[in-house]
DSSP file (Angstrom, degrees, kcal/mol; ACC not computed):
  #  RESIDUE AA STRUCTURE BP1 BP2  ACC     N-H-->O    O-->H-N    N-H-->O    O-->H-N    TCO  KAPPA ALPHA  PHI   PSI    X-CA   Y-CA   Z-CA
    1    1 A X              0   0    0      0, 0.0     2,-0.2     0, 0.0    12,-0.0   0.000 360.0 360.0 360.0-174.1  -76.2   18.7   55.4
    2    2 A X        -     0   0    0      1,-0.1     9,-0.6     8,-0.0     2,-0.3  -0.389 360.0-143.5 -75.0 138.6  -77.9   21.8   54.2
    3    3 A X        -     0   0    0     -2,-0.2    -1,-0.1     7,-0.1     7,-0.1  -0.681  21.9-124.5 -85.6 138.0  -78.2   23.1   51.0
    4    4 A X        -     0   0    0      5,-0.3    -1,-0.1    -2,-0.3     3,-0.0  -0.340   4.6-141.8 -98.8-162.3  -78.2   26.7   50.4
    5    5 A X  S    S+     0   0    0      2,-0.1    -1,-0.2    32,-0.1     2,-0.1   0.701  76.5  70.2-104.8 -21.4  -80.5   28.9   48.7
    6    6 A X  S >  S-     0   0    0      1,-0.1     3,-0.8     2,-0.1     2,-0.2  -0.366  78.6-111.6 -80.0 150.6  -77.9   31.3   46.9
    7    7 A X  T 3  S+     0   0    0      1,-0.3     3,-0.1    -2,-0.1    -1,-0.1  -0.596 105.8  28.1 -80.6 141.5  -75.5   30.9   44.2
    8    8 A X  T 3  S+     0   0    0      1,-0.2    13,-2.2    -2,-0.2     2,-0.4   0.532 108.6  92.8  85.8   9.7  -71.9   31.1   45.0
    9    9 A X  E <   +A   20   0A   0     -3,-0.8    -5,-0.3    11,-0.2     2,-0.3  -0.993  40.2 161.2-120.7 136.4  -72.8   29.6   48.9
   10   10 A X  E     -A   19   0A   0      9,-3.5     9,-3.3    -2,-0.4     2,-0.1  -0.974  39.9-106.5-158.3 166.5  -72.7   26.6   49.7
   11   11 A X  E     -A   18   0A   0     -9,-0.6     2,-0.6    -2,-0.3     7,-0.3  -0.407  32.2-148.5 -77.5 135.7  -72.5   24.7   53.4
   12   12 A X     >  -     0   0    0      5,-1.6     4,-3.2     1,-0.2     5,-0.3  -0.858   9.7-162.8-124.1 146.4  -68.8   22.8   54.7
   13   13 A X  T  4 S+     0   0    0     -2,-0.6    -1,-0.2     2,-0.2     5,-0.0   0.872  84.6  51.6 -78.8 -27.3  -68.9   20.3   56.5
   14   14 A X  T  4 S+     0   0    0      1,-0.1    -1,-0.1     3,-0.1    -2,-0.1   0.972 124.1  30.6 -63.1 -88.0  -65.2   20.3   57.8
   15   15 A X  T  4 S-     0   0    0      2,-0.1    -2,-0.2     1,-0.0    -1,-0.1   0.701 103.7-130.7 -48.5 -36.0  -65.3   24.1   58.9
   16   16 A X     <  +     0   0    0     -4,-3.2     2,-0.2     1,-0.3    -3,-0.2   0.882  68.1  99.9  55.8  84.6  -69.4   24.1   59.8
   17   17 A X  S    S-     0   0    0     -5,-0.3    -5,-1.6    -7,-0.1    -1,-0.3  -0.522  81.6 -84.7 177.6 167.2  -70.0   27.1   58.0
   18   18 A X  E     -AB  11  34A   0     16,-1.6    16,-1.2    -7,-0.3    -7,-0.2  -0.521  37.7-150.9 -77.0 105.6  -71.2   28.8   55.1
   19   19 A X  E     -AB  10  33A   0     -9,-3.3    -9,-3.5    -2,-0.3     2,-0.5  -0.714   3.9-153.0-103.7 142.0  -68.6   29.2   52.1
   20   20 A X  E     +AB   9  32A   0     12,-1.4    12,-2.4    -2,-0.2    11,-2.1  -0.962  14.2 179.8-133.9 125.7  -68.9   32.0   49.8
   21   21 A X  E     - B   0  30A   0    -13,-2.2     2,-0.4    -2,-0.5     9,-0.2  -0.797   3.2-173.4-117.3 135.6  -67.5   31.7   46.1
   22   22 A X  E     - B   0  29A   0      7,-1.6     7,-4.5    -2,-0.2     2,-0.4  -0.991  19.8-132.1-141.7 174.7  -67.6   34.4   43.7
   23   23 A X  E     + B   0  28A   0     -2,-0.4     2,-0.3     5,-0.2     5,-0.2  -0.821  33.2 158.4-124.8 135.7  -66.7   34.2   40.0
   24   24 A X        +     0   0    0      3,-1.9     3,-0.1    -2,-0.4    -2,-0.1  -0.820  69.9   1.9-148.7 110.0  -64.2   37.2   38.3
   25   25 A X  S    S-     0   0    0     -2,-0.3    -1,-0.1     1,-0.1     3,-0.1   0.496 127.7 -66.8  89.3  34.6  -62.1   36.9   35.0
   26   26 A X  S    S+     0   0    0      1,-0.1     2,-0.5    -3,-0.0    -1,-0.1   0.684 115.4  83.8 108.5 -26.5  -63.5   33.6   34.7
   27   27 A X  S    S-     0   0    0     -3,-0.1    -3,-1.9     2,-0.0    -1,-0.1  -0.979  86.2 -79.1-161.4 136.7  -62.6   32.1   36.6
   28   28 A X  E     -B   23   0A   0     -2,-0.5     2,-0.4    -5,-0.2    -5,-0.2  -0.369  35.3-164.3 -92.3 127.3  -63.8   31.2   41.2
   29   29 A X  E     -B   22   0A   0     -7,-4.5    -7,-1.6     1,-0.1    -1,-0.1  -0.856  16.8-131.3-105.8 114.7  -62.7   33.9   43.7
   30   30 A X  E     +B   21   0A   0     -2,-0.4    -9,-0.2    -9,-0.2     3,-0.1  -0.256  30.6 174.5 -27.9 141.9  -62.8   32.7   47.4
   31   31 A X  E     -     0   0A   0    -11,-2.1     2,-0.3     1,-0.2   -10,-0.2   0.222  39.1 -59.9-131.0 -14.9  -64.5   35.1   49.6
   32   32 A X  E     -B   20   0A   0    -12,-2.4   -12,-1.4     2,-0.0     2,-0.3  -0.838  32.5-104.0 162.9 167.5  -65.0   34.1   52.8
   33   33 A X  E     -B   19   0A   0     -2,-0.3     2,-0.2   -14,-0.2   -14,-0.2  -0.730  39.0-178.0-107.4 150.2  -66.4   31.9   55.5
   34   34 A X  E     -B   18   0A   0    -16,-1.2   -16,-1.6    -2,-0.3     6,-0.1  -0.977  38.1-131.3-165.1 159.0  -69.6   32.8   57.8
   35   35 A X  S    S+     0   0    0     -2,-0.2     2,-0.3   -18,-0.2    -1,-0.1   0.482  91.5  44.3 -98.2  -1.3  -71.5   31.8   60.2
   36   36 A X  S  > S-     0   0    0    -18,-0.1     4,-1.3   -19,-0.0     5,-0.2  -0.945  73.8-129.0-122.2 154.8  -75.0   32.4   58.7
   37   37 A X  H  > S+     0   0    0     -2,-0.3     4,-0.8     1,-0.2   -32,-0.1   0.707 111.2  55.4 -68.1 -10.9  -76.1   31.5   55.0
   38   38 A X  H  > S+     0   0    0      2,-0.2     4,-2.5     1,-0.2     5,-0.3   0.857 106.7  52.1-100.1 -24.5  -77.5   35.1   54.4
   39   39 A X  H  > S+     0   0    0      2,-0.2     4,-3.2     1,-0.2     5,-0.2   0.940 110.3  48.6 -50.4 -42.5  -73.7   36.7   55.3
   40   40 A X  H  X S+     0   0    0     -4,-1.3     4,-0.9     1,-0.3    -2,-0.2   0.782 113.0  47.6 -70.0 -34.3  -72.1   34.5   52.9
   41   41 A X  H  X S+     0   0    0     -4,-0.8     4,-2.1    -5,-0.2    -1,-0.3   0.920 115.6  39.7 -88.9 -39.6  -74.5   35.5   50.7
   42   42 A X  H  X S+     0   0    0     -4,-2.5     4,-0.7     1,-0.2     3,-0.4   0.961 111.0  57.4 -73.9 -41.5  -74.3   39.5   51.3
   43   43 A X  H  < S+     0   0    0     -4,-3.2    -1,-0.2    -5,-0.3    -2,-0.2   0.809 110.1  46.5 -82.6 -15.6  -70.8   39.4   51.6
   44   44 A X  H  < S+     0   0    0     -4,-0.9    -1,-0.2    -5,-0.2    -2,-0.2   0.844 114.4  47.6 -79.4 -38.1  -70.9   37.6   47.6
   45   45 A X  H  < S+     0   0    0     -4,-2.1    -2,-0.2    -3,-0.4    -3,-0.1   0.554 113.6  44.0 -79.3  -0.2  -73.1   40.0   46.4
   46   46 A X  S  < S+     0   0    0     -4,-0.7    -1,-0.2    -5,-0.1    -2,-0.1   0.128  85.9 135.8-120.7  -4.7  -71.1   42.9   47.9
   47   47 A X        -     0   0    0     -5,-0.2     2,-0.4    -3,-0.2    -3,-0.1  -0.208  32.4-178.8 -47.1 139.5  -68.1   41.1   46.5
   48   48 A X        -     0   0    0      3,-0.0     2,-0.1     0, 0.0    -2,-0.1  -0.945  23.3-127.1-142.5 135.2  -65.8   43.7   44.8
   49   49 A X        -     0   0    0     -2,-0.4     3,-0.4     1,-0.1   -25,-0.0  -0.347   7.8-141.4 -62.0 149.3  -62.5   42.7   43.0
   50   50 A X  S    S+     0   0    0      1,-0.2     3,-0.3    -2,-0.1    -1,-0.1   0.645  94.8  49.9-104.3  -8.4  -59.4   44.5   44.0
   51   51 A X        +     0   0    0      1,-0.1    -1,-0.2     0, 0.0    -2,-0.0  -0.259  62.4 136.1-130.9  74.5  -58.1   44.7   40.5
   52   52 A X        +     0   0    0     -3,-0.4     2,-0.3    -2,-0.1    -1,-0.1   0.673  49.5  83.9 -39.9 -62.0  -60.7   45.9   38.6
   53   53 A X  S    S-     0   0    0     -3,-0.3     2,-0.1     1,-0.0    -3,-0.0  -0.528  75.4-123.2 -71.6 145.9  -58.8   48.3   36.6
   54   54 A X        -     0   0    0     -2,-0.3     2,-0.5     1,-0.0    -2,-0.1  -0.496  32.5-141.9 -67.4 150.5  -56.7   47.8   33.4
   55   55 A X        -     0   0    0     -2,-0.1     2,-0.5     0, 0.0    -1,-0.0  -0.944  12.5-140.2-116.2 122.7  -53.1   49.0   34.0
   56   56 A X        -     0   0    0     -2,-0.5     2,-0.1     2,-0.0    -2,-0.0  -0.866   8.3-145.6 -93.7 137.4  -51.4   50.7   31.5
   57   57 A X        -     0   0    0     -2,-0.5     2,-0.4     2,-0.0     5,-0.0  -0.575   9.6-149.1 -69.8 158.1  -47.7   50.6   30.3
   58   58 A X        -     0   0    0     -2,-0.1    -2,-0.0     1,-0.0    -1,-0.0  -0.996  14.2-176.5 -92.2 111.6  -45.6   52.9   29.1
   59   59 A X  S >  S+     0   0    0     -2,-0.4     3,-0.5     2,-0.1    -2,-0.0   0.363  72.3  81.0 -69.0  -4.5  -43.2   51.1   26.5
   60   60 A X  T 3  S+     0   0    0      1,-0.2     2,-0.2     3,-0.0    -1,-0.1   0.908 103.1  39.6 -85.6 -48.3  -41.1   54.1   25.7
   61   61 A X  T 3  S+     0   0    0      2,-0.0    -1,-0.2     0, 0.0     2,-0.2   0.142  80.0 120.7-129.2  76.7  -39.3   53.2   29.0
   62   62 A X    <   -     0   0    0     -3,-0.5     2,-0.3    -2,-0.2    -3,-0.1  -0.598  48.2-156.2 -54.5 126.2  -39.2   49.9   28.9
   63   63 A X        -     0   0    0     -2,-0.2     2,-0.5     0, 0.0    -2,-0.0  -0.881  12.1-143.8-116.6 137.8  -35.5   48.5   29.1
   64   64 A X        -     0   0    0     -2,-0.3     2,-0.3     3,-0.0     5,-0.1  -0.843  19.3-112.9-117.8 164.7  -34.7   44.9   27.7
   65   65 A X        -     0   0    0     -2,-0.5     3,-0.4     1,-0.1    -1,-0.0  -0.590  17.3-159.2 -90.7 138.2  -32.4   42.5   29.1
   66   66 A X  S >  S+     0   0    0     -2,-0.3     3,-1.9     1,-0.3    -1,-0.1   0.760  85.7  76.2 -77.1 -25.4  -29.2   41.9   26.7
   67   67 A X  T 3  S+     0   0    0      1,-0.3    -1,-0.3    -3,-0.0     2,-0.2   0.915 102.4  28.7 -43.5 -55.0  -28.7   38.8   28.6
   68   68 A X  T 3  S+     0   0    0     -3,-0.4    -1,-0.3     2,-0.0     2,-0.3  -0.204  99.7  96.9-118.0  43.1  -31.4   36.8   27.1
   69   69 A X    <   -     0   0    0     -3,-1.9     2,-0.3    -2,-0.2    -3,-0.0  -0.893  57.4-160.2-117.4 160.7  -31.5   38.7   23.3
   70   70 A X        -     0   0    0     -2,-0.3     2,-0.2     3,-0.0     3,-0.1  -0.810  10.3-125.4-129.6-167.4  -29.6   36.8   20.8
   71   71 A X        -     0   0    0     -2,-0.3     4,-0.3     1,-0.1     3,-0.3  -0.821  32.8-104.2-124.6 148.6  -28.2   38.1   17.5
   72   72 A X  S >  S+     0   0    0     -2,-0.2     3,-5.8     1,-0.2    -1,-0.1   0.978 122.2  57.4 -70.2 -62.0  -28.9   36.6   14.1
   73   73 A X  T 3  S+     0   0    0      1,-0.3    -1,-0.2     2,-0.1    -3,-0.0   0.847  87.2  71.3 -46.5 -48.7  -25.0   35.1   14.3
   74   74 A X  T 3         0   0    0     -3,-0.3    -1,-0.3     1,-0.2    -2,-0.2   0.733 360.0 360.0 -23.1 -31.4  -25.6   33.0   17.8
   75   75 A X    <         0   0    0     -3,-5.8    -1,-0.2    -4,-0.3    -2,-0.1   0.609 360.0 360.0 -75.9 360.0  -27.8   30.7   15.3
């Protein structure tokens, strides 16, 4: 079957259409199926991750669970 011309597309044969891959931490993010090679390909190049940002904690309140601490005597 066809070969595409773009990175991250390539053709399937089961579905008969144009699969579009893109790569984000590392590490290959599905994006989508289409019915032409140049969608798959704008919709990769247009790709935007939905967690983008870094998240910060706050550890001052942060609670831990007593359950699973041990004390030096449990050894």
């Amino acid at each position: 079957m066809p070969t595409s011309r773009f990175k991250g597309v390539h053709w399937c044969n089961r579905r008969n259409k144009w699969i579009a891959y893109a790569q984000h931490n590392k590490k290959c993010v599905y994006v989508g199926q289409y019915d032409s090679e140049e969608d798959a390909h704008n919709a990769r190049t247009s790709f935007v991750p939905k967690h983008t940002t870094k998240v910060k904690i706050d550890v001052g309140n942060m609670q831990t669970c007593t359950a699973f601490t041990r004390s030096i005597d449990d050894y």
